[in-house]
ZAMARGU-4260 file (C-alpha; in steps of 0.2 Angstrom, whole numbers, plus 5000, padded with zeros to 4 digits):
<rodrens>
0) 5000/5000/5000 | 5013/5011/5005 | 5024/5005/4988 | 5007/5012/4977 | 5006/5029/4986
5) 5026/5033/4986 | 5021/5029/4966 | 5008/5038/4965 | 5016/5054/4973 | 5031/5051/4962
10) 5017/5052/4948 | 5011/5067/4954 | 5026/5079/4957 | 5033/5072/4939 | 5017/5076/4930
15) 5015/5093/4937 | 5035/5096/4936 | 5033/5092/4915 | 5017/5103/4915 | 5026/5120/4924
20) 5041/5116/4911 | 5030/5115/4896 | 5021/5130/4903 | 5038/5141/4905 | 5042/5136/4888
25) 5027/5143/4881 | 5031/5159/4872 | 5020/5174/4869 | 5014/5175/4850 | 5009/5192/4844
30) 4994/5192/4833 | 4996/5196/4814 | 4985/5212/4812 | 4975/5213/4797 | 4963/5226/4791
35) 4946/5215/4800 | 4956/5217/4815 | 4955/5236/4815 | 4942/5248/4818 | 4933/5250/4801
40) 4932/5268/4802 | 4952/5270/4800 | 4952/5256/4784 | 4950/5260/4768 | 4936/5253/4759
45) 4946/5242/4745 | 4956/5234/4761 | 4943/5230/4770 | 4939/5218/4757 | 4957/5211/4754
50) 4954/5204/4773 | 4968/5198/4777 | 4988/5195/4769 | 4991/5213/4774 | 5010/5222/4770
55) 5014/5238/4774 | 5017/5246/4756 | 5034/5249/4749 | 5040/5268/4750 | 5054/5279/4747
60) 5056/5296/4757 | 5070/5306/4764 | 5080/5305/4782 | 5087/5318/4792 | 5102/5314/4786
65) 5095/5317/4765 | 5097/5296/4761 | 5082/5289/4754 | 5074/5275/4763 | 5065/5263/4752
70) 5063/5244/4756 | 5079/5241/4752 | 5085/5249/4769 | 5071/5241/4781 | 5072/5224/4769
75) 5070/5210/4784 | 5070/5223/4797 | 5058/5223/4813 | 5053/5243/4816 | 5042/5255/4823
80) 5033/5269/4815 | 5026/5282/4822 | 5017/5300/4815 | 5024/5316/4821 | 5028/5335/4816
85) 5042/5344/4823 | 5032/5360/4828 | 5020/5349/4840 | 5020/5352/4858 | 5007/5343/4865
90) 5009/5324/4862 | 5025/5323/4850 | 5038/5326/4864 | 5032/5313/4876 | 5031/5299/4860
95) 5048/5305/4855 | 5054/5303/4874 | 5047/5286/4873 | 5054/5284/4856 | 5073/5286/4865
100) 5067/5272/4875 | 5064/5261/4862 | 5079/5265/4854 | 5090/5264/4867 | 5083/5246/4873
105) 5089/5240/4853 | 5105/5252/4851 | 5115/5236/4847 | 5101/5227/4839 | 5104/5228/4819
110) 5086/5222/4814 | 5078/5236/4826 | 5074/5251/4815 | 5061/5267/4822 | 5054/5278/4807
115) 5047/5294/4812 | 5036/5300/4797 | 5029/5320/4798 | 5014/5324/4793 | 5021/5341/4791
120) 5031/5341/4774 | 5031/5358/4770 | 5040/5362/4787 | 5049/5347/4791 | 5065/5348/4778
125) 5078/5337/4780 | 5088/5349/4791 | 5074/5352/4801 | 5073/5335/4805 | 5090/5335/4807
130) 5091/5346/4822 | 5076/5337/4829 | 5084/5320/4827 | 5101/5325/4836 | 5090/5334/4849
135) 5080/5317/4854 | 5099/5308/4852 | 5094/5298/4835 | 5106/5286/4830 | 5109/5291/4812
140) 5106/5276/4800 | 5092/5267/4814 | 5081/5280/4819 | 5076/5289/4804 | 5063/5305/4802
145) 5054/5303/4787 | 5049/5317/4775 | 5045/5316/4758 | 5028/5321/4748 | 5013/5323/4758
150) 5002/5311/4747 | 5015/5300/4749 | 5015/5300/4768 | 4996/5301/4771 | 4993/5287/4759
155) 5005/5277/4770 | 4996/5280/4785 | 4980/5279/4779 | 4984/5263/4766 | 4996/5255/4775
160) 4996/5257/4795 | 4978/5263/4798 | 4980/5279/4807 | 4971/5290/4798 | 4954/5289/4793
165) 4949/5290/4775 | 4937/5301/4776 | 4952/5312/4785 | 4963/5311/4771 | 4954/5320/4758
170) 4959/5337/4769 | 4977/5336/4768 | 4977/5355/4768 | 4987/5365/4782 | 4991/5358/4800
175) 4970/5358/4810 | 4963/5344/4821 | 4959/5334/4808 | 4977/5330/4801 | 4986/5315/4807
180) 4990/5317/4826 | 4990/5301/4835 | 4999/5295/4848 | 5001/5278/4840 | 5015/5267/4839
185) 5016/5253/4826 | 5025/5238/4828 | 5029/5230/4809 | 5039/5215/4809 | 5054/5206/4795
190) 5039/5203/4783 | 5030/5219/4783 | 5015/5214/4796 | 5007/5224/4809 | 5010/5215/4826
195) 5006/5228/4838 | 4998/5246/4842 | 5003/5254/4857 | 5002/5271/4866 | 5018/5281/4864
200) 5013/5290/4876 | 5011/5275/4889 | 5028/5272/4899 | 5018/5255/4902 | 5014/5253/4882
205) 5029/5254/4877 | 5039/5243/4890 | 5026/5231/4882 | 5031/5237/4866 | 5051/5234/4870
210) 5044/5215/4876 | 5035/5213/4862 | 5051/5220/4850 | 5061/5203/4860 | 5048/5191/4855
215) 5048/5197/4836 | 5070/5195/4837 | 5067/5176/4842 | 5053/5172/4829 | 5058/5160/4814
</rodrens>
């Protein structure tokens, strides 16, 4: 009797002790973000019928540093975009804080890009963004501030990462409360997928942000 309980113990604490490994070994997956995954009113009409197989679309704009930035820079890169202006004072400053962050966290990391697009083309030449990228402590060549033609940017983040609503991006006229100003931050992974949205003005967000940047490093 006593035989069957010491084997039934031993039973027991080696089931549970396989279940907790299993369970540690369990990795987080992100979700791939399609455009049924989004609030409809930020999706254009045509996507929403696509579904799903959603990439980010290839682009080719201007840095701080006047190199042009196409998919042949970002090809296989993990990175995190984000909409800005360099005149903003309410909401830009505390993303761009968070973006240091971000940035920090990966300064070694190769695959880890940030692109900073304005929605402010007219103002933000590349030697404005200059002075604004060495400002925030950009590292030339990973954290790059996009300009280029406005069409070109809206399109982008109407088309692409869903952070204007089409019906916003017929007024592409001068800087109001309808123009792109959102404190999202986009996580785009090696094959040109949404993984993630997060606050960038969260400190909370984007420490979950930086996790989930790890977790994207270690897929396949």
């Amino acid at each position: 009797m006593k035989r069957i309980l010491f084997l039934l113990l031993f039973s027991a604490i080696f089931i549970g002790i396989i279940y907790y490994t299993n369970l540690s070994d369990t990795k987080k997956q992100l979700p791939v973000i399609n455009p049924i995954d989004v609030n409809k009113e930020m999706v254009d009409p045509e996507l929403l019928r696509l579904g799903y197989g959603h990439r980010i679309a290839h682009f080719e704009l201007t840095d701080q540093d006047s190199n042009t930035i196409n998919e042949k820079v970002i090809k296989n890169k993990i990175y995190v975009a984000e909409y800005f202006f360099t005149t903003c004072r309410t909401i830009c400053p505390l993303m761009n804080t968070q973006m240091t962050r971000v940035q920090n966290a990966f300064s070694k990391e190769r695959d880890v890009h940030l692109l900073s697009f304005t929605v402010d083309p007219e103002h933000d030449t590349p030697a404005v963004l200059k002075k604004y990228a060495v400002a925030h402590g950009a590292i030339s060549g990973k954290w790059h501030f996009l300009t280029g033609s406005k069409k070109d940017l809206y399109t982008l983040a109407r088309k692409s990462f869903f952070v204007l609503k089409p019906a916003e991006a017929v007024n592409q006229g001068d800087v109001g409360s309808d123009f792109i100003h959102t404190n999202n931050f986009v996580l785009v992974d090696k094959h040109r997928r949404i993984r993630g949205y997060y606050d960038g003005t969260s400190v909370s967000e984007v420490d979950q942000l930086i996790e989930d940047i790890r977790i994207l490093l270690e897929e396949p």
